[in-house]
DRENNUSE-182007 format. One record per residue (C-alpha): residue number from 1; chain; x, y, z. Coordinates in steps of 0.5 Angstrom, whole numbers, plus 2048, in hexadecimal, padded with zeros to 3 digits. Example, Ala and Ser with C-alpha at 12.3 -4.5 7.8 and 13.67 -1.06 7.14 Angstrom:
<site num="1" chaine="A" east="819" north="7F7" up="810"/>
<site num="2" chaine="A" east="81B" north="7FE" up="80E"/>
This chain:
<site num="1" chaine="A" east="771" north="787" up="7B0"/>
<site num="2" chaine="A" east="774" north="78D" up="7AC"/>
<site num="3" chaine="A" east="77C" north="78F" up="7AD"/>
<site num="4" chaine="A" east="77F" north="795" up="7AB"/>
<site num="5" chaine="A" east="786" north="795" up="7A8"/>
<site num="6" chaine="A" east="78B" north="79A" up="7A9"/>
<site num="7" chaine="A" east="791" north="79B" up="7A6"/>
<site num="8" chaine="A" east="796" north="7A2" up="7A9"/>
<site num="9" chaine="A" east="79D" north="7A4" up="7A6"/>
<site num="10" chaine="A" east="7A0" north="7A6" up="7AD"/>
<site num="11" chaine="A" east="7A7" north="7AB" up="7AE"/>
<site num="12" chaine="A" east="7AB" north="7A6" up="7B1"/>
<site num="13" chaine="A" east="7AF" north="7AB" up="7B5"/>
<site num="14" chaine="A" east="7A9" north="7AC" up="7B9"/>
<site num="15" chaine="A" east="7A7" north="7A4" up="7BA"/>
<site num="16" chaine="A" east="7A7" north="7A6" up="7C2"/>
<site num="17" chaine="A" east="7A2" north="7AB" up="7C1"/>
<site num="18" chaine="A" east="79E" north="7A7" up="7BC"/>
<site num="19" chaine="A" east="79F" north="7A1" up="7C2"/>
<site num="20" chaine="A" east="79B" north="7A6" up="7C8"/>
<site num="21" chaine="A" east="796" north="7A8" up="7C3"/>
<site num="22" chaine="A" east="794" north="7A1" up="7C1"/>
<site num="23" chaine="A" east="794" north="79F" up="7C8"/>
<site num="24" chaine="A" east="792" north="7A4" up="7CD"/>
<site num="25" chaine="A" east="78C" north="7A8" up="7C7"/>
<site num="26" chaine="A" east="78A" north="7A3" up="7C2"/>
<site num="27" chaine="A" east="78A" north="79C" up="7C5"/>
<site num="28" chaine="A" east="786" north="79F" up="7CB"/>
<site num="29" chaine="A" east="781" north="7A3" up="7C6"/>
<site num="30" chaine="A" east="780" north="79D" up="7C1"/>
<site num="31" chaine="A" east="77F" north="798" up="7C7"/>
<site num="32" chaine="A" east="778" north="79B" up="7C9"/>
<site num="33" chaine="A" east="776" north="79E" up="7C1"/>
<site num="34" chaine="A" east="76F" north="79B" up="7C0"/>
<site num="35" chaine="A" east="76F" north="793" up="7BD"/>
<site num="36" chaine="A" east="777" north="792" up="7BF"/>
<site num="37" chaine="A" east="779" north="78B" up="7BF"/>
<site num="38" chaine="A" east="77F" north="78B" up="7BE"/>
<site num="39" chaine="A" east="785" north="78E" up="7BC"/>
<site num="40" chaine="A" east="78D" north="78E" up="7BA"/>
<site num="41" chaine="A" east="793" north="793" up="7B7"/>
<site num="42" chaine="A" east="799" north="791" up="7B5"/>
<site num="43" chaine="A" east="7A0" north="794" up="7B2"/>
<site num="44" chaine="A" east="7A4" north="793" up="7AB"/>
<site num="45" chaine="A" east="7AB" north="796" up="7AD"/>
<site num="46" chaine="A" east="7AD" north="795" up="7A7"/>
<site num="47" chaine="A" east="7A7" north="799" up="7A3"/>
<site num="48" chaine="A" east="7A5" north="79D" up="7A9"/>
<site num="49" chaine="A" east="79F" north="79A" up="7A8"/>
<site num="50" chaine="A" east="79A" north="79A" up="7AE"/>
<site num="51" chaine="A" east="794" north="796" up="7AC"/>
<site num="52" chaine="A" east="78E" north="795" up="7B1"/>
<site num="53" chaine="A" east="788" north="78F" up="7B0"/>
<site num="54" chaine="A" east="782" north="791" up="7B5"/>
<site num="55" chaine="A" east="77C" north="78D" up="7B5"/>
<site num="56" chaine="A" east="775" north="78F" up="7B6"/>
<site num="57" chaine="A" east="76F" north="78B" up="7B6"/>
<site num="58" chaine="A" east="76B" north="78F" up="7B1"/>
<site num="59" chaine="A" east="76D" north="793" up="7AB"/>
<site num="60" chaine="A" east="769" north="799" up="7AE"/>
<site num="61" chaine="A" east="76F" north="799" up="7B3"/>
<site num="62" chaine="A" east="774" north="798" up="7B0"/>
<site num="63" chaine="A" east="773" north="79E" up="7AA"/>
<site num="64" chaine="A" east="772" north="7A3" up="7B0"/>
<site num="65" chaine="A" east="779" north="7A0" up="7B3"/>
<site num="66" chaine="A" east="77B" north="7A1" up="7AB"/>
<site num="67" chaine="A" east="778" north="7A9" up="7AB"/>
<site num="68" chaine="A" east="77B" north="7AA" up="7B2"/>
<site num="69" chaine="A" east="782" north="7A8" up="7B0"/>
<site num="70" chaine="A" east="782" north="7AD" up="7A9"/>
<site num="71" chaine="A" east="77F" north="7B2" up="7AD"/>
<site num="72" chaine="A" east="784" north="7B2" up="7B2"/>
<site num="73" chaine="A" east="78A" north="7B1" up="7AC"/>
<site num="74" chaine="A" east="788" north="7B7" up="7A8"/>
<site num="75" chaine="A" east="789" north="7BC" up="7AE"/>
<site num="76" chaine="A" east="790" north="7B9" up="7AE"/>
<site num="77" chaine="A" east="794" north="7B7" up="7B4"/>
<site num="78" chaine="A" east="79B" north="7B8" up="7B7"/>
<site num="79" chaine="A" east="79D" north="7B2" up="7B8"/>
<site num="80" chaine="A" east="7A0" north="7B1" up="7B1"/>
<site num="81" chaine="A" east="79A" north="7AD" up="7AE"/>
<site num="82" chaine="A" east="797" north="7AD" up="7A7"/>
<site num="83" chaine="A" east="790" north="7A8" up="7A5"/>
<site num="84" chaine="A" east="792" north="7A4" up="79F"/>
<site num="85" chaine="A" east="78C" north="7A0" up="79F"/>
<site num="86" chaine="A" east="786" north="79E" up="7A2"/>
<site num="87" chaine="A" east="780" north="799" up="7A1"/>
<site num="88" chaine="A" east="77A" north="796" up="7A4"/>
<site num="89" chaine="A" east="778" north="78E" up="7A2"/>
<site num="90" chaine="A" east="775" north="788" up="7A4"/>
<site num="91" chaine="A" east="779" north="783" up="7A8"/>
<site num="92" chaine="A" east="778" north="77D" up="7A5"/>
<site num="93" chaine="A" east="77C" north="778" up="7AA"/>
<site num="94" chaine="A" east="781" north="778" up="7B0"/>
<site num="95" chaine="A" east="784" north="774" up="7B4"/>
């Protein structure tokens, strides 16, 4: 398995739109991306931080996840988010 890590600075006065777009387009869109396990987002309201782990069962799919995610940053977007830093690795261990 292969997850691709995520890290985005969010503009916090637009969390309730970031919140939308998380829930009703891209949780939905990675749910039935090919070779998706699993996935989690979290926020950092401290930093501004979003940080998003999803787990896919080949590197294959988690770099065509990977190349979705850059092409769709670098059209820029409405809701206030900005790509800090993106990576594919291997997962070695979960619980």
């Amino acid at each position: 398995m292969h997850s691709m890590v995520g890290i985005f600075k969010m503009d916090p006065s637009l969390r309730a739109r970031q919140r939308a777009e998380l829930n009703e387009r891209i949780v939905p869109l990675v749910k039935h991306q090919p070779g998706f396990v699993s996935a989690t987002w979290s926020y950092d309201t401290a930093q501004n931080r979003s940080f998003a782990v999803l787990i896919f069962d080949s590197e294959h799919a988690a770099r065509g996840m990977a190349d979705y995610v850059k092409e769709q940053m670098a059209g820029g977007n409405d809701a206030g988010v900005q790509l800090d830093s993106l990576t594919v690795a291997e997962v070695e261990a979960s619980a």
